[in-house]
C-alpha positions as CSV (number, residue, x, y, z in Angstrom):
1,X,21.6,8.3,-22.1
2,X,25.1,8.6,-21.6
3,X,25.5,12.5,-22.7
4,X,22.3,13.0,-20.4
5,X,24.4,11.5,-17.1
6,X,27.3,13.3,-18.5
7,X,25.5,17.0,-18.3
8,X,23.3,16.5,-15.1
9,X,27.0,15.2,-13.4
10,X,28.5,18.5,-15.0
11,X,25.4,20.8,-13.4
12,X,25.5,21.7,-10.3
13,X,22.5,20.7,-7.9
14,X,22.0,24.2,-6.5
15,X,21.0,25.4,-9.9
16,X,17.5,24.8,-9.2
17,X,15.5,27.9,-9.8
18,X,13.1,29.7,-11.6
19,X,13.0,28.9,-15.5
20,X,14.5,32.1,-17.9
21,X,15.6,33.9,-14.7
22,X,12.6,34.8,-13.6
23,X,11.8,37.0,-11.1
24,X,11.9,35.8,-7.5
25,X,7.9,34.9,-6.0
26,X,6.1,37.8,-5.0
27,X,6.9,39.6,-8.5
28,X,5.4,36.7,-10.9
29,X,2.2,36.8,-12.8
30,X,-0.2,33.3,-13.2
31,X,1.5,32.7,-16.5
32,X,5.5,32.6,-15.3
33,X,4.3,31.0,-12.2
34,X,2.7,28.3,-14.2
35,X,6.0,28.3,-16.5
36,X,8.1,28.4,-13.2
37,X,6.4,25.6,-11.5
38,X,7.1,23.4,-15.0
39,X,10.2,24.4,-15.4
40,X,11.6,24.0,-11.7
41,X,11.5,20.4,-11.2
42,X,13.1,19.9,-14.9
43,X,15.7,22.5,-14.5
44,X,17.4,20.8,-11.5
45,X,19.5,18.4,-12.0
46,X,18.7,16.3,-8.8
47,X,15.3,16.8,-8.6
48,X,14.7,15.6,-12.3
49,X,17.5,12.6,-11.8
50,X,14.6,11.3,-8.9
51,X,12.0,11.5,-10.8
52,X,13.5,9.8,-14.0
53,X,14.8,7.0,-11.5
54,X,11.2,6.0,-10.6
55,X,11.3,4.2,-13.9
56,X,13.7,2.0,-11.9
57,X,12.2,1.6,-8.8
58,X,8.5,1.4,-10.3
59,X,8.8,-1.9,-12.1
60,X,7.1,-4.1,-9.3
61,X,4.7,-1.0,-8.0
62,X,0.9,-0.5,-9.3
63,X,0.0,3.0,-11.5
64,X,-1.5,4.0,-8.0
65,X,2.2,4.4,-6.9
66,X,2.8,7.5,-8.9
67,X,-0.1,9.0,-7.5
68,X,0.8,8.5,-4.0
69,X,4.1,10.1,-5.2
70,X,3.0,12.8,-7.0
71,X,0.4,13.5,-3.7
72,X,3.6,13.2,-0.9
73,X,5.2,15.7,-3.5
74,X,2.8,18.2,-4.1
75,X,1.5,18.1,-0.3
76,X,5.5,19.0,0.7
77,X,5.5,22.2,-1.6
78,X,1.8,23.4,0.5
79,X,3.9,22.8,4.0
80,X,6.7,25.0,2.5
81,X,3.7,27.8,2.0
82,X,3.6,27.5,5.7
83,X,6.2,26.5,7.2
84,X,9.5,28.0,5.1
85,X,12.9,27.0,5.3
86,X,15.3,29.3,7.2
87,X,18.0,30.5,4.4
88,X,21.0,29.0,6.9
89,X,19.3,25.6,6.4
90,X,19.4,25.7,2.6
91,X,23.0,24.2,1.4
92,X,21.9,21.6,4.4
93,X,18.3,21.1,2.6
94,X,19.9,21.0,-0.7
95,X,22.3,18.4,0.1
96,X,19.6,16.7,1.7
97,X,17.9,16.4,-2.0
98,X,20.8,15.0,-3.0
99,X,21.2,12.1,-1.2
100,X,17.9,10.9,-1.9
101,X,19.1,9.8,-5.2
102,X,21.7,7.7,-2.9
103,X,18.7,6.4,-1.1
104,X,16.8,5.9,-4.4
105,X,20.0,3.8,-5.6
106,X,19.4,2.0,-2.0
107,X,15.2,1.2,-3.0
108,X,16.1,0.0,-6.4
109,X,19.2,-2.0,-4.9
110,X,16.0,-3.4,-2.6
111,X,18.4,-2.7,0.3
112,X,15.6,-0.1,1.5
113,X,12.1,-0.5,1.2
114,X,9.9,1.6,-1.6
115,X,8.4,3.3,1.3
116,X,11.4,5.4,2.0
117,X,10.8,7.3,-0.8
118,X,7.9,9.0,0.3
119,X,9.5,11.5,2.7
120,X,12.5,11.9,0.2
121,X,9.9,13.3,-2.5
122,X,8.3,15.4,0.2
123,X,11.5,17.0,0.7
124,X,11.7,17.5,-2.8
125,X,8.6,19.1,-3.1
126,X,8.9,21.1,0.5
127,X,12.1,23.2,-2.0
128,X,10.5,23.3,-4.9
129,X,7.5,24.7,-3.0
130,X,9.4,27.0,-1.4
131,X,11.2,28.8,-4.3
132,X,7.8,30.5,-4.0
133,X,7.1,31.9,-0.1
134,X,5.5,34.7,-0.1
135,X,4.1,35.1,-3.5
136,X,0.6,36.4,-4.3
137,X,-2.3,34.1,-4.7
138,X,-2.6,33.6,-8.5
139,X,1.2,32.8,-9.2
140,X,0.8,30.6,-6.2
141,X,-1.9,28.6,-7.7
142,X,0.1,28.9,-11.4
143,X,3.0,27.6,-9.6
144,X,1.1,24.7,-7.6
145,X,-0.5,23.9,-11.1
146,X,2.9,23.9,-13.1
147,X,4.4,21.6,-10.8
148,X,1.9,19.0,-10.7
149,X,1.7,19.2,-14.9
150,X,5.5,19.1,-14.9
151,X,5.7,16.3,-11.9
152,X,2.8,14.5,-12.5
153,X,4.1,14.1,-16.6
154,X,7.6,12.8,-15.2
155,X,6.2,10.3,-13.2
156,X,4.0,9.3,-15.2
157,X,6.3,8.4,-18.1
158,X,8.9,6.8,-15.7
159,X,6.1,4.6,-14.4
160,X,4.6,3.9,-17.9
161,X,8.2,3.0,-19.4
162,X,9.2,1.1,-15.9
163,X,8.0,-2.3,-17.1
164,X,8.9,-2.2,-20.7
165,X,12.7,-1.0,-19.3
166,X,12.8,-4.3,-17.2
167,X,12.9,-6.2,-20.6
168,X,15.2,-4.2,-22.4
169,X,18.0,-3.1,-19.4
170,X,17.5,-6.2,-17.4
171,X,18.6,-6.6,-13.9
172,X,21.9,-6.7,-13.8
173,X,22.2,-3.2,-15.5
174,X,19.3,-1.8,-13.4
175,X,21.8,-2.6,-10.5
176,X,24.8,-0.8,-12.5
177,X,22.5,2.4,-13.0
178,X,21.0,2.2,-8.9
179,X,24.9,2.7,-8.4
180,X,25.3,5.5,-10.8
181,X,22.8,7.4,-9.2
182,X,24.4,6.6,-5.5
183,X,27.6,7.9,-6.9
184,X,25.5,11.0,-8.5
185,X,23.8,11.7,-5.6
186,X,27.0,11.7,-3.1
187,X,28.7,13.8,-6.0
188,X,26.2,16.7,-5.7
189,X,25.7,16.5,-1.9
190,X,29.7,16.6,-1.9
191,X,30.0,19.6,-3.8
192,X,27.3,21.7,-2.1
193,X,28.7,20.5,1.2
194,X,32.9,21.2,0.8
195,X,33.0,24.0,-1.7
């Protein structure tokens, strides 16, 4: 665990992209949009550091939970489809992923309420979604279908394993880890923010 916090602090947050180098949207067939949309969420750093922390926050929430996550998720990437983000707002967007994992430190702290992570992984999803604007129709749907496979598997691991880690961490190192990812989160919104 240790050597996993060590690399994702050593990563930068803006690494976040398509798996292998691939080509940017409009130039991917169904199959590397289907690998891109796996690989994308797992790839960055911040965006898999949420969805691993849901094992922490998801010890007191019902299985439905994840699905209402994975749902707010998915239905960001769709509004990025339509609405896109202007490139000058992307170091701004991407700091903005960031510090969710300060918030998420906040909801498993239970100084915030679980509900404030639903627009935090709407955000997420609105970038990963729209590492694909403008693409053709069939990587689209390749893409949409490799990030609920890659998503939907995260969460539902971290939500499986949530209970059983309650037993074996115990609360007073649940805490410790809530303020690791504060600390991880502000890290990676620092560097994208002062270069």
């Amino acid at each position: 665990m240790l050597a996993g916090l060590t690399l994702a602090l050593a990563a930068s947050p803006a690494l976040a992209h398509h798996p292998f180098g691939m080509p940017e949207g409009g130039q991917l067939s169904l199959t590397q949009g289907l690998i891109s949309g796996i690989g994308h969420p797992l790839l960055g750093p911040d965006h898999l550091l949420f969805l691993v922390a849901v094992a922490l926050v998801g010890w007191a929430q019902p299985r439905r939970w994840m699905l209402m996550l994975l749902a707010v998720g998915l239905l960001g990437s769709g509004i990025a489809q339509v609405v896109p983000l202007a490139e000058s707002l992307t170091p701004w967007a991407e700091a903005a992923v960031s510090l969710t994992l300060v918030l998420e430190g906040l909801v498993i702290l239970e100084k915030l309420p679980v509900i404030s992570l639903l627009p935090a992984i709407a955000l997420h999803g609105y970038l990963l979604g729209g590492t694909i604007v403008g693409a053709e129709p069939t990587p689209l749907l390749g893409y949409g279908l490799g990030l609920l496979l890659s998503q939907g598997a995260v969460l539902l691991t971290a939500v499986s394993i949530s209970r059983g880690l309650q037993s074996w961490i115990g609360e007073h190192n649940r805490q410790l880890l809530a303020a690791v990812w504060i600390g991880i989160g502000s890290a990676f919104a620092w560097s994208i923010l002062i270069p």
